[in-house]
SELUM-909380 format. One line per 3 residues: their letters; for each residue x, y, z of C-alpha. Coordinates in steps of 0.1 Angstrom, whole numbers. Layout:
// SELUM-909380
a	X/Y/Z; ...
***
This chain:
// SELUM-909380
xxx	-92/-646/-415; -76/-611/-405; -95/-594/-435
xxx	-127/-610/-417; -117/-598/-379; -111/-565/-397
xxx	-144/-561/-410; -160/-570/-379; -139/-541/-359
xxx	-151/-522/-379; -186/-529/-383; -185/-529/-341
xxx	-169/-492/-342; -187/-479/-366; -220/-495/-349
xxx	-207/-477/-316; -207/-440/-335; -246/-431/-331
xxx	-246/-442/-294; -209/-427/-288; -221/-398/-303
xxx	-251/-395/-277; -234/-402/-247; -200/-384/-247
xxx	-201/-343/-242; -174/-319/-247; -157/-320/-215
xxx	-140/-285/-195; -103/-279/-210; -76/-291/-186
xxx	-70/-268/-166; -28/-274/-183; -43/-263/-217
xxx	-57/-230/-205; -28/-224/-183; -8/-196/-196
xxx	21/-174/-184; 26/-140/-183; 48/-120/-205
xxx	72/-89/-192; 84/-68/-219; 111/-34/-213
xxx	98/-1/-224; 111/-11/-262; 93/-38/-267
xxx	119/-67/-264; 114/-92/-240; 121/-89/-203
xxx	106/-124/-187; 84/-152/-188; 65/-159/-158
xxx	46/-191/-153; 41/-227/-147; 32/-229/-184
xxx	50/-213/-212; 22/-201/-229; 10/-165/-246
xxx	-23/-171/-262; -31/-150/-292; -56/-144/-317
xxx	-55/-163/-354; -51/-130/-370; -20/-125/-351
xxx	-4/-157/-371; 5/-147/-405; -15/-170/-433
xxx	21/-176/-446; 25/-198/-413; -7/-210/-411
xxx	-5/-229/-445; 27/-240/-429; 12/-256/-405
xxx	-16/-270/-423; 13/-282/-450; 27/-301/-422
xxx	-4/-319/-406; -39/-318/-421; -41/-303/-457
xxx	-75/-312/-464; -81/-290/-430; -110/-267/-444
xxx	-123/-291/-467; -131/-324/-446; -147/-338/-418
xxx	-129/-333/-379; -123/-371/-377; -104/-389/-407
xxx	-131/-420/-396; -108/-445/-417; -74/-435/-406
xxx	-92/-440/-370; -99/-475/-375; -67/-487/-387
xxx	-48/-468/-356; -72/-487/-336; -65/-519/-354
xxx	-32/-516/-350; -33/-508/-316; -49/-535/-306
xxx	-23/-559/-329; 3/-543/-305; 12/-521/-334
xxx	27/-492/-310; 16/-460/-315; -4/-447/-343
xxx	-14/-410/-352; -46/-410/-377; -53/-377/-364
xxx	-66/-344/-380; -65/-311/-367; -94/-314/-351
xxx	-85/-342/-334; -51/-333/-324; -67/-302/-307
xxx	-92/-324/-287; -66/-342/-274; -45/-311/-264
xxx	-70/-292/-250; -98/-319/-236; -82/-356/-230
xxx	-48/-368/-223; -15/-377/-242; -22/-416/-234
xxx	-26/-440/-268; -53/-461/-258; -86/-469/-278
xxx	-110/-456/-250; -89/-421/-254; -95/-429/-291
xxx	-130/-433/-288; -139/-406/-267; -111/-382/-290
xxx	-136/-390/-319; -171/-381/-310; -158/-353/-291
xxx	-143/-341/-324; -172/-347/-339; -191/-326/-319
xxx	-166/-298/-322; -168/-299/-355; -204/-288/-363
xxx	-205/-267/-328; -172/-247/-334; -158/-229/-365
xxx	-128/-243/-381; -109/-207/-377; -114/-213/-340
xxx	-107/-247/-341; -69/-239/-359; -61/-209/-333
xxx	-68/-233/-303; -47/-257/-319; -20/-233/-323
xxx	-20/-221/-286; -20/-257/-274; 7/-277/-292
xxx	39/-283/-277; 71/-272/-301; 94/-280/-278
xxx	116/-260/-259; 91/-263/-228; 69/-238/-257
xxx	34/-243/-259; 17/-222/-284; 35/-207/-312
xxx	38/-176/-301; 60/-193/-273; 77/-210/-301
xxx	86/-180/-319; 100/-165/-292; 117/-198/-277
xxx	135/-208/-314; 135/-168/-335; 132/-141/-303
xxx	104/-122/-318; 67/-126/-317; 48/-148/-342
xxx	37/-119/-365; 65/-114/-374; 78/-152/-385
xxx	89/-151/-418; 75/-186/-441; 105/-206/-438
xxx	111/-202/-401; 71/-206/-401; 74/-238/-417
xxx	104/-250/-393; 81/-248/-364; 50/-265/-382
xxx	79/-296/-385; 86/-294/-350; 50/-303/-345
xxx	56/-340/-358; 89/-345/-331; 96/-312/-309
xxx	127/-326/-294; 138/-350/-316; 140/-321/-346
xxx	154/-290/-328; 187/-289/-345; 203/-269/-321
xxx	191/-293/-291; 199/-326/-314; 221/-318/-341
xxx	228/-352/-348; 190/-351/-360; 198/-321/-387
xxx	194/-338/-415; 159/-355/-404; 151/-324/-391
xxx	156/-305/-425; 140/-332/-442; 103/-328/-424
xxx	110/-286/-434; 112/-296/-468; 83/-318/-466
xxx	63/-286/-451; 76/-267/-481; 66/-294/-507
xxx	30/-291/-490; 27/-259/-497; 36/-259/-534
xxx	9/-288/-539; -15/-268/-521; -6/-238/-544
xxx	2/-218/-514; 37/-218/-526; 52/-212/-559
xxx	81/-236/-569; 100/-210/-576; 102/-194/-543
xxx	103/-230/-531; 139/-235/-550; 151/-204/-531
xxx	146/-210/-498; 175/-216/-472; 171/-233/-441
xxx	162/-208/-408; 189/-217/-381; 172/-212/-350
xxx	189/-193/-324; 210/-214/-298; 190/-229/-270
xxx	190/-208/-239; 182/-208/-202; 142/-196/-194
xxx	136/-159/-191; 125/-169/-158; 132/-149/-124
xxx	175/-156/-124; 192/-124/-120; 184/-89/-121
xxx	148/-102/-137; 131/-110/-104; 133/-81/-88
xxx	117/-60/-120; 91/-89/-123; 81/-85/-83
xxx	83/-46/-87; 61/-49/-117; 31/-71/-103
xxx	35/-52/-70; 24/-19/-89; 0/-38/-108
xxx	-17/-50/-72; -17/-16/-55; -31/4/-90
xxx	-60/-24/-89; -50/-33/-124; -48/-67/-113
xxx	-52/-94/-86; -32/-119/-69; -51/-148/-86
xxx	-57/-131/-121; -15/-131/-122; -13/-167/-110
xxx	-39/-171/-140; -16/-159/-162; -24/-145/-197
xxx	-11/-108/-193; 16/-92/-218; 33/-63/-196
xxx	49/-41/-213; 68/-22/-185; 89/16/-184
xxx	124/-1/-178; 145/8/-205; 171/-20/-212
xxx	202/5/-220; 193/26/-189; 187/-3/-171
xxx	223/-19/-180; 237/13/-176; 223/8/-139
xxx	238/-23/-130; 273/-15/-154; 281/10/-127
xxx	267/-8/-96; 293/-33/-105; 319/-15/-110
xxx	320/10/-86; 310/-15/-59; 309/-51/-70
xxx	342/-50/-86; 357/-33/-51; 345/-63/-28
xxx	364/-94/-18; 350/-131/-13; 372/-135/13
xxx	365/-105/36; 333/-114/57; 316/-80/57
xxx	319/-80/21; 298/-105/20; 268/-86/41
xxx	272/-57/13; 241/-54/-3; 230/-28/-29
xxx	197/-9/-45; 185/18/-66; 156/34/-86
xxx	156/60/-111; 123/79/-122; 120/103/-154
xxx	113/134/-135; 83/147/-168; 71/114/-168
xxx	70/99/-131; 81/67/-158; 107/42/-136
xxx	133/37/-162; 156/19/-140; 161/-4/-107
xxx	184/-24/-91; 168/-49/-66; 199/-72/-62
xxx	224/-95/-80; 202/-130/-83; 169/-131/-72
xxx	171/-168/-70; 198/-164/-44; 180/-134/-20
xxx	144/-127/-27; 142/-91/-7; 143/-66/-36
xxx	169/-40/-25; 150/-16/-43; 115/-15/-29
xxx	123/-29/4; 113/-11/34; 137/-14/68
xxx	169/3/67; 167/38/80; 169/69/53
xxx	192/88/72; 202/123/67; 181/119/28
xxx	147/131/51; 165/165/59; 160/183/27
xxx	122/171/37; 122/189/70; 138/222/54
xxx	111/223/22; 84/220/51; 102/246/65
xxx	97/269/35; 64/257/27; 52/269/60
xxx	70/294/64; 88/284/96; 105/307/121
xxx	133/297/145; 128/306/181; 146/338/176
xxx	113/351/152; 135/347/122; 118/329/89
xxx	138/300/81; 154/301/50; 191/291/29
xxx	211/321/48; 191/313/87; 220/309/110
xxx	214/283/137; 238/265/165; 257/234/151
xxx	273/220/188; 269/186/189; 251/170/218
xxx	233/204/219; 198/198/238; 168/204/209
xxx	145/231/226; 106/235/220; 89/264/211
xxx	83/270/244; 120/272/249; 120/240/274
xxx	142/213/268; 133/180/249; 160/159/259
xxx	171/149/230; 206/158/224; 216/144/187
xxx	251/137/182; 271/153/148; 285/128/129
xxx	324/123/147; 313/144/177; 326/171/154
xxx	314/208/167; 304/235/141; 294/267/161
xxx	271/287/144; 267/280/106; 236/290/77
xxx	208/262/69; 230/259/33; 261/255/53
xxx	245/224/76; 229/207/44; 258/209/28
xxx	279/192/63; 246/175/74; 246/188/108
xxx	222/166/128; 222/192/156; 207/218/131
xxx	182/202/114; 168/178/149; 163/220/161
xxx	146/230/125; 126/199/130; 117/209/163
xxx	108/247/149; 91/234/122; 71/208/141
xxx	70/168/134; 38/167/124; 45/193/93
xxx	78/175/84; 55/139/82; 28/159/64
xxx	55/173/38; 70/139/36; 37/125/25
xxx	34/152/0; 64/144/-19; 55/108/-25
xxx	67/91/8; 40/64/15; 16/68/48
xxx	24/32/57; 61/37/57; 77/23/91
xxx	85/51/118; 62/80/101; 38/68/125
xxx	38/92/154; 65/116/141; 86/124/167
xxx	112/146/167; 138/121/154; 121/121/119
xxx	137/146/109; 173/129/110; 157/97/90
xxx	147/73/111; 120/65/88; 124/39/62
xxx	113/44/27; 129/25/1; 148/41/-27
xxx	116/42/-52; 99/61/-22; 128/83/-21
xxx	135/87/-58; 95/97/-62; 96/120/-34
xxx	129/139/-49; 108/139/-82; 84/163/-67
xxx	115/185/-61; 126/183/-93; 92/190/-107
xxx	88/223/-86; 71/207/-64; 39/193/-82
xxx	39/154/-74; 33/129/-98; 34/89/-86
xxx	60/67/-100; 48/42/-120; 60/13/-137
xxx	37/2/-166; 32/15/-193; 9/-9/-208
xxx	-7/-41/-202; -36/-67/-219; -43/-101/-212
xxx	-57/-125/-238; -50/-96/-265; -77/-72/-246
xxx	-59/-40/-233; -68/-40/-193; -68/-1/-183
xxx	-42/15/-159; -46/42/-138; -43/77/-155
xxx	-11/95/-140; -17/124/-156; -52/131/-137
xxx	-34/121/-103; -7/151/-113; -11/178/-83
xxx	7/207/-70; 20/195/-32; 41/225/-23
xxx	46/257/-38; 76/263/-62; 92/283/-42
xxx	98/260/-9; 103/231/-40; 130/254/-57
xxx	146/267/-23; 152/234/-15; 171/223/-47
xxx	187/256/-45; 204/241/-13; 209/210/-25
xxx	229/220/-53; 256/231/-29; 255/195/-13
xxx	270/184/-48; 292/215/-57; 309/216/-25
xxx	293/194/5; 291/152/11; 276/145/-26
xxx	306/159/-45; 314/123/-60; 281/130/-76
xxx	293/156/-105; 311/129/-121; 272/127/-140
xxx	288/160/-150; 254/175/-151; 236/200/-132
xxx	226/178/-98; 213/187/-65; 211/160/-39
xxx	218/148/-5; 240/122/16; 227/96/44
xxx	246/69/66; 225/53/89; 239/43/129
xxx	264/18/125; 271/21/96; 241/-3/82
xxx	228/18/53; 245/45/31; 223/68/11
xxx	228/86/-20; 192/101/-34; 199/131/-60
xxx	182/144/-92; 190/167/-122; 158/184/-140
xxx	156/142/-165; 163/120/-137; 157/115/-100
xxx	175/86/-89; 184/72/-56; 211/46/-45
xxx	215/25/-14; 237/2/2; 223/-19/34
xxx	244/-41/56; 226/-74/57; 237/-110/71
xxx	228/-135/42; 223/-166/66; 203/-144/95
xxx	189/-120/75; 198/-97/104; 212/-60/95
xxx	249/-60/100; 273/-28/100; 295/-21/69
xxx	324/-7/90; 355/-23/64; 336/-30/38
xxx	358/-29/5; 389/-21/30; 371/12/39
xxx	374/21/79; 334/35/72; 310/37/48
xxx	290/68/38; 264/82/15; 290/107/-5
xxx	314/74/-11; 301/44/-33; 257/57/-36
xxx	274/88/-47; 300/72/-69; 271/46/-84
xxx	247/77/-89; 272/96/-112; 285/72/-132
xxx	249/60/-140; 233/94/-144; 262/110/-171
xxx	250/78/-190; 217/78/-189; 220/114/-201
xxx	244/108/-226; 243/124/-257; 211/149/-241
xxx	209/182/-244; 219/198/-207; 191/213/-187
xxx	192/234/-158; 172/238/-132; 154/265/-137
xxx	145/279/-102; 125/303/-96; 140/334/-80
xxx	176/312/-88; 160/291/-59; 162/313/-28
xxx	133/323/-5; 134/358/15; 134/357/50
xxx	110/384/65; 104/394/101; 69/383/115
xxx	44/409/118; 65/432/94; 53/447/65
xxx	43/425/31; 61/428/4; 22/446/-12
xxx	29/472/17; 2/457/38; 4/452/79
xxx	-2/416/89; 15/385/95; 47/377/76
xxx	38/358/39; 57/347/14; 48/366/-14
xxx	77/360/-38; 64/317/-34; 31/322/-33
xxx	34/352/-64; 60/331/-79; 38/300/-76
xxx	5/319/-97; 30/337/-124; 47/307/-129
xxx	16/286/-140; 1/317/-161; 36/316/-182
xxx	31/284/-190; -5/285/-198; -16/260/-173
xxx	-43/261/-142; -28/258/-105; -33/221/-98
xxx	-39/233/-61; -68/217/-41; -89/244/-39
xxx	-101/231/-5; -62/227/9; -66/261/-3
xxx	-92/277/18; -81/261/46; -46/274/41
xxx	-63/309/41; -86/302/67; -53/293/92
xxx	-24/314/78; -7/283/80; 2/269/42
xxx	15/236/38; 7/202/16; -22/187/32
xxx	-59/204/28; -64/193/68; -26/205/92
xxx	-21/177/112; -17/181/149; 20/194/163
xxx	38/169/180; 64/182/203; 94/170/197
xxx	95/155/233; 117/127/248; 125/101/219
xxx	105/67/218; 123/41/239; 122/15/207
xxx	151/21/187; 145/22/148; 167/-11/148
xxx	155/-31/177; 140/-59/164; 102/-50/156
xxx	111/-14/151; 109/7/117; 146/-8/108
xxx	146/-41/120; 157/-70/100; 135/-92/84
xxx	112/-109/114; 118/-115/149; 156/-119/148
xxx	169/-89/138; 198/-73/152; 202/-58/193
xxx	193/-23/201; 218/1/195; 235/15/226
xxx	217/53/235; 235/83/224; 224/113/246
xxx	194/96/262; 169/94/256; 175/92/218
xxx	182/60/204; 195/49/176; 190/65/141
xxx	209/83/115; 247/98/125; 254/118/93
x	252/127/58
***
């Protein structure tokens, strides 16, 4: 009697094929099955994150050696190339059984499997059985088989939460599936029969079953004569490596993922919704020992210093870039401790004020157009100016602003040279070579170096710019001092250095083509020139621990809420920042006591952080100097005075602009100056970084909005940021107080 009820199933399924067959098309995928995430690999190649809803990386068949593709066919459908999709007979006793109340059955080929993965779902019923057959039926005589094994190998599960095996290889070896040797290849094809169940490392009571199905795969293989016995006899079992947490966003990893996709959206490489799609191997410029290196001395020459128990400790927070000065290449950034635990990358974020950092900004505008003082005198390293504090800053018309910047400590200097104030960052010098200069050109020059236009409290440029009240973050800065470094030809920062998706390269944009001169040499090398002294003798001395040739400068924002350190040898530019933030609020808090310190300053822990990390991210290097043109300085020459060529006219630099052309035929390359910025410097006398001078601002009466009243340019994050700051010499408010 069950022989007879057996025949008739099957005479009824079998009957059910042609009009099955008919009826049922090849469905979309699920959208699960094409779901993929995205891969974020360091400079070297080795893994940096995995991004995604899905742990998938989709490759190409020709990306899995044939070594583990016999595995896999060893371990789940040997007659693969040679028979039909649907194993017809094995289908009708699953569904016998089934129906008995049997439990699950399998009777699946390849084919089938993959129909199931990428088409249907998991559930064992007969209609899913049904529809699993003429659908693999279909696929069989529309599709090639080679397609039909490399979607089957990017939609299985392994276990892990893997899907694919190039998931897999990473998940249970670290390295990509090209590179899986046969018997680690064949322990993943046995993970395809009971993912969880046979990951020894997960289950090790289940070794021994486990090592059992990777024999099996092996014993395939010789009967398929894709293995010889003796190579067979030889084999040892691959441990897999030990189960560990996802290379999701914990840690350090966030922050490099959000910097990363944030380029990738502002170069047009990618959009929001092809990233959400997933599918994209990014293989970025952060270099993993630099990178370390980075953090190492972020925690040990701040991290290690603060205690748990002391509340302002706990508003401590710190960031940092560093850009290959050649390359523009960002081989390094801090963004925070856990990115699961703040989200604001400390790094690229935008609200704390830059402090005294913008002054070697106003002094290269300075030289680039060759600025006078009131006095007549072209502004240069040896320019003698007042230093009072609380001195008035006075227009060009000689009228008074009413802005009266404070010193840091109230601390009077008399009459001191430009090098002198860079190297004590005297506010009242540089808010009066701000005002000489002009706001405008100081915004203009800013922009040139690599600040962004849409950085809060460039807009209008006042007269306060030029003590920092403008908030870039430290990869703005680090770019910015990169030009510097570079003699003043800009390149942007960048932080790919490749990137495909589905194994087809996506381009980038070409850096190189985007290279251009922004200010001479000579105002570029004046200003390091100056800067070196900041490190030799002024605020940034903690910086020649690197122990290399350095120029930089010092910032510490009002209150105490941010402390700047942004320097550069000719390799590296790199700037370090910490902020004073609340963690609950979000509001900017003051770091007065933090570690036990009364204050905080640019020249204490950024400085610290910045040498420790530089000397070891130039390790082992050969030392470079700077090699500044002139040794770095710029003659000062009285206006309407005879030209160095003899001529009578207006005062020019000759040695910059001389300097600039000789420099460029030595080394065999063409100016990279806009010939239009060019004529239009001619046309006007008036040189500087942008093809069309912006209108002067006068310095004027400071705005009324603090840069850290809620709303302003250094405001916390949203509306609840902290009070205005109590006016210093009305009308200015706020901003920076030293170096």
């Amino acid at each position: 009697m069950v022989s007879g009820a057996f025949l008739a199933f099957s005479v009824v399924l079998l009957g059910a094929l042609v009009a099955g067959y008919v009826l049922v098309e090849i469905p979309e995928p699920k959208s699960a099955a094409a779901a993929q995430g995205n891969v974020y690999l360091y400079a070297d190649g080795s893994q940096l994150a995995r991004v995604g809803e899905v742990d998938r990386e989709k490759i190409a068949l020709d990306q899995v050696p044939v070594r583990v593709r016999h595995a896999v066919l060893a371990a789940e459908d040997r007659d693969f190339y040679h028979d039909p999709a649907v194993d017809v007979t094995a289908m009708v006793r699953a569904g016998w059984n089934m129906l008995r109340g049997g439990g699950r059955q399998s009777g699946s080929t390849i084919t089938q499997q993959y129909v199931k993965n990428y088409y249907l779902d998991q559930r064992q019923t007969v209609t899913r059985k049904v529809k699993e057959l003429f659908i693999s039926v279909k696929l069989g005589r529309e599709v090639s088989k080679d397609e039909i094994l490399e979607g089957y190998l990017n939609t299985s599960y392994f276990g892990r939460s893997a899907y694919g095996i190039q998931s897999a290889a990473q998940a249970y070896y670290g390295k990509d599936a090209a590179d899986l040797s046969l018997a680690e290849g064949a322990y993943l094809a046995a993970l395809l029969n009971a993912p969880g169940a046979y990951d020894v490392r997960a289950n090790p009571r289940n070794a021994e079953q486990a090592v059992a199905r990777w024999e099996y795969v092996l014993d395939g293989m010789v009967s398929e004569g894709w293995l010889s016995e003796e190579r067979r006899k030889g084999m040892a079992f691959p441990e897999p490596d030990p189960v560990t947490p996802g290379e999701g966003l914990a840690g350090e990893r966030g922050y490099l993922v959000e910097a990363v996709n944030a380029y990738l959206l502002e170069s047009g490489a990618a959009t929001e919704d092809a990233l959400a799609d997933g599918g994209f191997r990014i293989t970025t410029t952060i270099e993993p020992d630099r990178q370390k290196m980075l953090r190492d001395a972020v925690d040990r020459r701040l991290m290690d210093r603060l205690d748990e128990g002391r509340e302002v400790d706990a508003w401590v927070r710190a960031g940092a870039s560093s850009v290959e000065t050649d390359s523009g290449r960002v081989v390094a950034m801090y963004g925070g401790r856990d990115y699961t635990e703040q989200y604001v990358n400390n790094a690229t974020r935008r609200d704390y004020q830059a402090a005294s950092t913008f002054k070697p900004i106003v002094y290269a505008a300075a030289l680039e157009h060759r600025s006078e003082t009131r006095d007549g005198e072209r502004i240069g390293p040896g320019t003698r100016y007042d230093g009072e504090s609380g001195r008035e800053v006075v227009d060009r018309d000689g009228e008074g602003s009413g802005w009266a910047p404070e010193n840091e400590g109230d601390e009077d200097y008399g009459t001191l040279t430009v090098t002198e104030a860079m190297d004590k960052s005297v506010n009242a010098v540089f808010a009066q070579m701000g005002a000489d200069v002009g706001p405008g050109r100081v915004r203009e020059t800013a922009l040139a170096l690599g600040v962004p236009e849409d950085t809060p409290g460039l807009d209008g440029a006042q007269g306060s710019i030029s003590l920092g009240t403008a908030t870039p973050s430290t990869l703005d800065l680090a770019e910015a001092y990169a030009t510097l470094a570079r003699h003043g030809v800009h390149r942007p920062a960048r932080l790919v250095d490749e990137i495909s998706r589905d194994g087809e390269n996506v381009p980038l944009p070409d850096e190189e083509t985007r290279e251009r001169r922004v200010i001479s040499r000579a105002a570029a090398d004046g200003t390091t020139a100056v800067l070196r002294g900041v490190v030799e003798q002024g605020t940034g001395t903690a910086a020649r621990s690197a122990g290399r040739p350095a120029a930089g400068k010092t910032g510490t924002a009002e209150q105490d809420r941010a402390a700047w350190f942004a320097g550069y040898t000719p390799e590296l530019a790199t700037v370090v920042a910490l902020f004073g933030q609340d963690p609950v609020s979000g509001e900017q808090r003051e770091l007065y006591g933090a570690a036990g310190l009364e204050r905080v300053s640019g020249g204490g822990f950024p400085a610290e952080i910045w040498g420790q990390y530089t000397g070891d991210a130039l390790a082992g290097e050969p030392e470079r100097d700077f090699d500044l043109e002139g040794g770095g300085s710029v003659p000062r020459i009285s206006p309407g005075g005879p030209s160095e060529d003899g001529d009578e006219g207006p005062a020019r630099d000759r040695e910059g602009e001389d300097g600039d052309e000789a420099d460029g035929a030595e080394d065999g390359e063409e100016s990279r100056r806009d010939p239009e910025a060019e004529e239009s410097r001619e046309a006007s006398d008036e040189p500087g970084p942008s093809p069309v001078p912006e209108p002067e601002t006068s310095p004027g009466p400071e705005p009324s909005t603090p840069a850290d009243e809620p709303g302003g340019p250094g405001g916390g994050p949203g509306p609840s940021g902290p009070p205005p700051a109590e006016p210093r010499n009305v009308p200015w408010l706020g901003g920076p107080r030293d170096g």
